[in-house]
TORBA-676432 format. One line per 4 residues: for each residue x, y, z of C-alpha. Coordinates in pm, whole numbers, plus 50000, padded with zeros to 5 digits. Layout:
X:Y:Z | ...
This chain:
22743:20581:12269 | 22399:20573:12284 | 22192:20883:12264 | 21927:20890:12506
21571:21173:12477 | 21348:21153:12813 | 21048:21405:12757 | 20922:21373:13073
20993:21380:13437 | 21122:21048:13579 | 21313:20940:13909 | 21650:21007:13961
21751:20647:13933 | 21699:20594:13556 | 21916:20889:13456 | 22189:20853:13659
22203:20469:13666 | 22191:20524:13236 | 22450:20798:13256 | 22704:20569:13477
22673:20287:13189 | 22763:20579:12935 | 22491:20649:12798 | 22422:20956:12666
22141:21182:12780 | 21936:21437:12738 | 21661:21533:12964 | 21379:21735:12873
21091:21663:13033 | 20778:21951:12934 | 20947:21907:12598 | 20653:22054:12319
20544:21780:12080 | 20676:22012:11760 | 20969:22025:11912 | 21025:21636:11986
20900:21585:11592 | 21216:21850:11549 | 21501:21689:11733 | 21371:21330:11822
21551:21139:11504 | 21898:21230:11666 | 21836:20967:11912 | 21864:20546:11956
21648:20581:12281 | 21336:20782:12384 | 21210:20757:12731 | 20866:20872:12862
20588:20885:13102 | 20228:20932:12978 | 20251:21280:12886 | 20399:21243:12544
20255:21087:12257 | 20453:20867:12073 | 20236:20891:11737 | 20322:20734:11363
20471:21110:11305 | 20724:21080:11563 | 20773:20764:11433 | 20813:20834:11134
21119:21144:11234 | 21263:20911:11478 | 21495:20740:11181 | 21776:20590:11459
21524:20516:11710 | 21581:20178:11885 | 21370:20151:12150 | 21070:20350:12326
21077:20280:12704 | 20712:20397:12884 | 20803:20449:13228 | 20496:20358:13369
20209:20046:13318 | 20003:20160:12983 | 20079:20194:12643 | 19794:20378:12512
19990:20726:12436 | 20242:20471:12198 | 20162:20365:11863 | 20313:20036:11967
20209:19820:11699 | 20342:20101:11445 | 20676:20106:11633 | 20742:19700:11600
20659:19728:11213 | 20959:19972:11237 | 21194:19742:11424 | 21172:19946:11756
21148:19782:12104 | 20833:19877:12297 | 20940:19878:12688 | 20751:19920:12975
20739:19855:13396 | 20379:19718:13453 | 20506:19546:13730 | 20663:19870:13929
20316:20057:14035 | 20096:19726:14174 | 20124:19820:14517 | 20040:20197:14492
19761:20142:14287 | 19624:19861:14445 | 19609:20123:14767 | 19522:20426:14598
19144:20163:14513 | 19131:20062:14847 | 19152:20451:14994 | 18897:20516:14732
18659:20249:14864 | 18694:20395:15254 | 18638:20725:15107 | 18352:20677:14879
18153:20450:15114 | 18176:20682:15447 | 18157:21056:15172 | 18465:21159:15341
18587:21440:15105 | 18181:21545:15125 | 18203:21552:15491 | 18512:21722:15503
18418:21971:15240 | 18125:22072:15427 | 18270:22099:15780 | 18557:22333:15613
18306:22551:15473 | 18163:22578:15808 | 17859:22339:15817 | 17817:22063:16092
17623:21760:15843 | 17660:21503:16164 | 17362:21271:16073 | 17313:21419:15708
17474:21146:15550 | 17492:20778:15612 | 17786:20557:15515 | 17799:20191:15447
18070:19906:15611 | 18280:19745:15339 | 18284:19461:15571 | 18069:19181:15379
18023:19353:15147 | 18095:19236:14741 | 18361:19396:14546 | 18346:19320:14177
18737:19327:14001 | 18654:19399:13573 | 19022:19313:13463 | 19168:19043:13732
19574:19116:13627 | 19842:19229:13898 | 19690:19508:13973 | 19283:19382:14048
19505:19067:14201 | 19621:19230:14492 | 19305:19450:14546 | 19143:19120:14578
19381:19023:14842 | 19363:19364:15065 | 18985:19362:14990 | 18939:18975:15141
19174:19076:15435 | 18895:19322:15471 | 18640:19070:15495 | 18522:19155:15165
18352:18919:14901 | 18502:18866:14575 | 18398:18843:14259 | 18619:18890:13942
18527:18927:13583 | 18828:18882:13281 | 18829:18792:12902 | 19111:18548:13001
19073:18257:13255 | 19114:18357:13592 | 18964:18076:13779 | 19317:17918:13902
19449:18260:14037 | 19107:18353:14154 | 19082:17992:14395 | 19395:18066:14508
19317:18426:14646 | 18905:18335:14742 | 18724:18506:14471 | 18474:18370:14224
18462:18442:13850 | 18172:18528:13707 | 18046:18716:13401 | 18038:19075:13353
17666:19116:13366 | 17669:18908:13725 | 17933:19114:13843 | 17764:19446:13801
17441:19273:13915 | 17589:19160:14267 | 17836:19394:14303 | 17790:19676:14615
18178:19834:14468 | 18272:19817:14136 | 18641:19899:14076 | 18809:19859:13707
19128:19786:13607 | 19145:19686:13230 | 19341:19773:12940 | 19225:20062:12713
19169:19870:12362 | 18884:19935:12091 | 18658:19727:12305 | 18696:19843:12658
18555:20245:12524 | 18270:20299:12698 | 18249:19930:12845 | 18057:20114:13116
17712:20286:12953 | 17396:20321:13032 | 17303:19958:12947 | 17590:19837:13242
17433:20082:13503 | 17107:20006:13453 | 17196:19616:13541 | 17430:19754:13879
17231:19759:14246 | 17104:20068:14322 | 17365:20228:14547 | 17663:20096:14404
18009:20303:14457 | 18231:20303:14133 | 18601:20304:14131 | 18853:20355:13834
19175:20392:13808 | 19251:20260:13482 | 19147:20478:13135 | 18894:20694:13176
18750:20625:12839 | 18608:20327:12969 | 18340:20482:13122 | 18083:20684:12919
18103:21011:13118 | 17784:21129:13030 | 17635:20785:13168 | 17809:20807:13484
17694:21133:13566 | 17327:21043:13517 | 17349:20711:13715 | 17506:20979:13974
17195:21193:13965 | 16937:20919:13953 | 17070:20770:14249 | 17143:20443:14085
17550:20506:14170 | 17570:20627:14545 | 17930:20788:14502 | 18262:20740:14196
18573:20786:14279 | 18827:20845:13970 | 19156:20879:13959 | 19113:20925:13534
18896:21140:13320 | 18805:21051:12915 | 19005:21403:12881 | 19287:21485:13118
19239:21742:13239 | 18895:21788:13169 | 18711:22006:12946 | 18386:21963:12838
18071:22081:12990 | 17988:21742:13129 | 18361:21673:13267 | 18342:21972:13479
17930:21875:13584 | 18117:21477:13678 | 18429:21650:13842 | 18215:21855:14065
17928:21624:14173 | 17885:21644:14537 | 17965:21242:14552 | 18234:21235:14333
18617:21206:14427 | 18859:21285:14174 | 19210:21268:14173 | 19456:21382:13834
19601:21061:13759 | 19817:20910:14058 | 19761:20564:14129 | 20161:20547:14014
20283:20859:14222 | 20444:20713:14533 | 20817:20733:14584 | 20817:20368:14604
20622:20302:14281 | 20829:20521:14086 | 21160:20405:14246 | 21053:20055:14115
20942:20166:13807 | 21265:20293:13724 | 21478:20038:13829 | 21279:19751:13625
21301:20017:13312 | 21636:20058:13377 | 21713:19685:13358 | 21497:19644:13038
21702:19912:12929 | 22024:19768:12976 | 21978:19430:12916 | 21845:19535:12578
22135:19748:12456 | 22383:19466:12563 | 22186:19218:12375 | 22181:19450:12078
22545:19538:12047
């Protein structure tokens, strides 16, 4: 029987699904990290969201460890290339989240370019600002996708059903997907030269840390609204805020932070700029998303421990 740790919480679906294939599991989800370094090499399976960190000292504890199933899209809280020196399975359910995401960017965009949670800020704390603040149309307007996978795909698609231009910057080649969905690759530096929104959806890796500095602002339009909902680490914070107060970036809205929640000076200064919308880290917190989510895990799950008899 496999012996099954889940540290954090996940839908229904995985635990009962694993359970009815007799599997055997424990669910802890809030479990501390000294206490997963305590108990986590008394299991084949450890299942998590992006709470726990799967470092080399877990790794190193988890001596029966099989597999390490993410139940979510990034990696970044797993040492995965530690784990496969060790012989254990990396899993994950990029696929599951695609749609949420893609509509948690496009809510973003409608927000940022009309100030909604400004507006509504403002009329709750009983001012009328009718006429203090002018929006923008996203009609025509050109939305530049920095990381063209499934997710920045299918923004491209809602955004051109928008009548949207758009462009689409990768380090693989895109240009077959890209003329098949109307959007034109370009470089980086065009993209954040003709871009009016900016929304990012890449990988945090070595190189993506602070892909966004002062050097990338100072080449954007004057005006331009920011979006990410990828890492927060690839924006430099500190840059962001000052393109915010020079004008140079009309309005960011983030659903991640460089620390989670935040905490230094300049965090708190970004999370509570007037044109700034912040959310904690939901692109993947739909019922739908995490219904999926689970059931592709689940699968991986299976199919793996069947294989692996």
């Amino acid at each position: 029987m496999v012996r099954v740790l889940i540290t954090d919480p996940v839908d229904d679906y995985i635990v009962n699904t694993l359970r009815s294939r007799g599997f055997n599991i424990d669910y802890r989800p809030g479990i501390t990290q000294e206490e997963l370094l305590k108990v986590v090499g008394d299991y084949e399976l450890l299942i998590v969201r992006g709470r726990t960190k799967v470092t080399r000292e877990v790794i190193d504890r988890a001596t029966r460890l099989r597999v390490i199933a993410r139940a979510g899209v990034g990696l970044d809280n797993i040492d995965v290339e530690y784990a496969r020196s060790r012989g254990i399975e990396v899993l994950n359910a990029p696929e599951g989240s695609t749609q949420s995401v893609a509509e948690l960017v496009i809510g973003f965009m409608v927000m940022a370019a009309r100030l909604l949670t400004l507006q509504d800020r403002l009329v709750k704390a009983g001012e009328w600002p009718k006429g203090k603040y002018m929006g923008m149309e996203l009609f025509g307007k050109t939305l530049g996708i920095i990381g063209f996978g499934r997710i920045g795909q299918r923004v491209a698609e809602i955004a051109r059903a928008m009548g949207m231009n758009v462009v689409a910057h990768d380090i693989v080649d895109i240009s077959r997907r890209a003329q098949e969905l109307g959007v034109k690759p370009v470089s980086l530096e065009e993209l954040l030269r003709t871009s009016d929104v900016i929304t990012i959806h890449v990988s945090l890796t070595p190189s993506a840390r602070h892909m966004i500095g002062e050097r990338e602002f100072s080449i954007m339009k004057n005006g331009v609204i920011i979006i990410n909902t990828s890492r927060g680490e690839v924006i430099d914070t500190k840059a962001l805020l000052n393109a915010l107060n020079t004008g140079k970036v009309a309005a960011a809205a983030l659903d991640v932070l460089e620390h989670e929640p935040p905490r230094e000076p300049w965090e708190r200064e970004l999370v509570n700029h007037p044109r700034v919308i912040v959310t904690p880290h939901i692109g993947a917190e739909t019922v739908e998303a995490q219904r999926r989510i689970a059931e592709i895990l689940t699968e991986k799950i299976i199919r793996f421990f069947d294989e692996h008899r």
